[in-house]
C-alpha positions in Angstrom: 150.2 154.4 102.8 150.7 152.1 105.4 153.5 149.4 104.7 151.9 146.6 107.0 148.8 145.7 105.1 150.7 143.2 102.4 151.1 140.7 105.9 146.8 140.2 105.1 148.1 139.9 101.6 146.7 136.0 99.8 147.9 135.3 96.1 145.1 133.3 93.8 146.7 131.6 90.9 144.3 129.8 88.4 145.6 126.3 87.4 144.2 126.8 84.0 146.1 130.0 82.9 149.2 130.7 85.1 149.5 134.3 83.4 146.4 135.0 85.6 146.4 136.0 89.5 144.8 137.9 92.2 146.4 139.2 95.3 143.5 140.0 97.9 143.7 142.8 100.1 146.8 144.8 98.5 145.3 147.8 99.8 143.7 148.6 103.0 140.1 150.3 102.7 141.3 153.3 103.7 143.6 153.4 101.3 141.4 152.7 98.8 138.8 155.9 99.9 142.0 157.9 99.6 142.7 156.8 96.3 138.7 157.7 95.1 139.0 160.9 96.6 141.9 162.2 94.9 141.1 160.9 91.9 137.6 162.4 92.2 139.2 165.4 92.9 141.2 165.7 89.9 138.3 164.8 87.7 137.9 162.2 84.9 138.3 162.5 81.2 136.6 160.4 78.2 139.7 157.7 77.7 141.0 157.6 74.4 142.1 154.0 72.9 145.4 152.5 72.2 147.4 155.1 73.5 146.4 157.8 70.9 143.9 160.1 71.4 141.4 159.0 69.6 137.9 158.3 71.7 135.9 155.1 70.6 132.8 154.7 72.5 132.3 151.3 70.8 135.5 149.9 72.4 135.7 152.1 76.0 133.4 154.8 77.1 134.8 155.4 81.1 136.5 157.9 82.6 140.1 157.7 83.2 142.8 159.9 85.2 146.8 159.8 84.1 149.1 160.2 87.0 152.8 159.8 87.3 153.7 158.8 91.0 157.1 157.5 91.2 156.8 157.1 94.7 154.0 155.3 95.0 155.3 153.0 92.2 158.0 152.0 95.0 155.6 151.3 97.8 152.8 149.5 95.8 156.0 147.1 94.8 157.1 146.4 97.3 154.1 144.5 98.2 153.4 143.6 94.7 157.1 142.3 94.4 156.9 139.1 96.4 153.9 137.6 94.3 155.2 138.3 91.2 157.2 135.7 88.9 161.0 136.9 89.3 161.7 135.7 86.0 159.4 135.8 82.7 161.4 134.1 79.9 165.0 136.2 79.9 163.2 138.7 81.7 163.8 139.7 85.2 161.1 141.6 87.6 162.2 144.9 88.4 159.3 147.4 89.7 156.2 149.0 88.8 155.7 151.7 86.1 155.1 155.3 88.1 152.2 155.7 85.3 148.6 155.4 87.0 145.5 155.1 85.2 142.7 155.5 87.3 139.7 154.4 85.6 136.2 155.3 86.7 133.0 153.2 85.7 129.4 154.2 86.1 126.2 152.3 85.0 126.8 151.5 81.1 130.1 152.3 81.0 132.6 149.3 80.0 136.3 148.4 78.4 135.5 145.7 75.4 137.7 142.9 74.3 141.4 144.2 74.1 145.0 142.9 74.9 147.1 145.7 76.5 150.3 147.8 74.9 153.6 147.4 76.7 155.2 150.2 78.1 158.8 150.5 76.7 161.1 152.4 79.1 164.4 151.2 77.2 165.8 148.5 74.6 166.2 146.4 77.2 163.1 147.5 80.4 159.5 146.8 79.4 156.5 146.2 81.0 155.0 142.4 80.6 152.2 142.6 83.2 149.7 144.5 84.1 148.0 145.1 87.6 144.7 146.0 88.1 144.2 147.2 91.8 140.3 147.9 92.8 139.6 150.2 94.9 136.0 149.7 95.7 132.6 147.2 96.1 129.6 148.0 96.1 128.6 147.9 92.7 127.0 145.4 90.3 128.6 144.0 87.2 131.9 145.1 86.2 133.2 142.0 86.2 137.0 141.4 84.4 136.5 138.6 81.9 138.9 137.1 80.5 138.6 135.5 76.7 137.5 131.7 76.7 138.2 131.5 80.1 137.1 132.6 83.7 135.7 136.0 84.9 136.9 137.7 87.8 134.9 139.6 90.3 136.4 143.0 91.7 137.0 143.2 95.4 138.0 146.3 96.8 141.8 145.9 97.7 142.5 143.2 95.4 145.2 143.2 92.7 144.1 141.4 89.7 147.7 140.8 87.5 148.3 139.3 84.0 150.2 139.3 81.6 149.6 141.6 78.3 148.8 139.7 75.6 145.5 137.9 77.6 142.8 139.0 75.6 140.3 140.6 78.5 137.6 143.1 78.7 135.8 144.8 81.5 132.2 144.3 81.5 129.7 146.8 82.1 128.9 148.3 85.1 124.9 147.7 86.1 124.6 149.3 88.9 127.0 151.8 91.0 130.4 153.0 90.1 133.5 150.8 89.8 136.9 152.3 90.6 140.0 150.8 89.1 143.9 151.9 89.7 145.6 150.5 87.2 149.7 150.0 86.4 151.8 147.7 84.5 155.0 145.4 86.4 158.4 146.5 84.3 160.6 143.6 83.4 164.6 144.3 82.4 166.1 141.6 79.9 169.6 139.9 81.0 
């Protein structure tokens, strides 16, 4: 992974929901085929809801990967790191969690209206935000719309980050296959 890409890096913060932003071109285009390729490697599985098990076609029916890369976590952040807010209420950034989701969508296939879980490393270390990198174009529909507010159109590259709690869902795909890397940014309180 190359460490000189972030300098093409441009954040987009919408003045009508600061817990909303995009970072275009986190990731190189090459990067992003490497990423599709291992995950296509690995293979996808039906994603279960709410971290259970438990499949629900009605809320999500892509395919997702779980892969723990504490190395990468290091290098996606430190690209991520300077367009993130250092402070969130008595939080403090601190990194990215070294769980990836990779999410795969074909033609149909969607995420409905959710908020997302916090991962909780520690009384005092959980995530706040989460960070949707994707990882390819070429597709129709799968747009990420947020509740009473604005959509957001994938671009390969581009990190789209929010916070939690913001009700969102990702809309069906029409046409293609949409490729998502996802991860959440860990906040430590004090």
């Amino acid at each position: 992974m190359s460490t000189t890409h972030v300098e093409l890096a441009q954040r987009t913060a919408y003045a009508d929901d600061l817990r909303v932003f995009t970072v275009t071109n986190l990731l190189s285009p090459e990067e992003c085929a490497g990423f599709i390729r291992l995950a296509e490697a690995h293979g996808f599985e039906q994603a279960p809801i709410g971290g259970t098990s438990v499949v629900n076609l009605e809320v999500r029916n892509n395919g997702r990967i779980l892969h723990d890369d504490p190395a990468l976590a290091e290098r996606l952040w430190e690209r991520l790191a300077p367009w993130m807010p250092p402070l969130w209420g008595v939080h403090h950034a601190v990194g990215l969690n070294e769980r990836f989701r990779y999410y795969r969508y074909t033609e149909g296939e969607y995420f409905n209206w959710h908020g997302d879980g916090s991962f909780v490393r520690s009384e005092a270390e959980r995530s706040l935000f989460t960070a949707l990198i994707y990882l390819n174009d070429g597709f129709e529909g799968g747009t990420t719309d947020f509740w009473g507010a604005r959509s957001i159109a994938p671009r390969r590259g581009m990190a789209l980050v929010f916070e939690h709690r913001r009700l969102h869902r990702g809309a069906a795909v029409t046409r293609g296959r949409k490729y998502v890397l996802r991860t959440d940014v860990m906040y430590r309180r004090g």
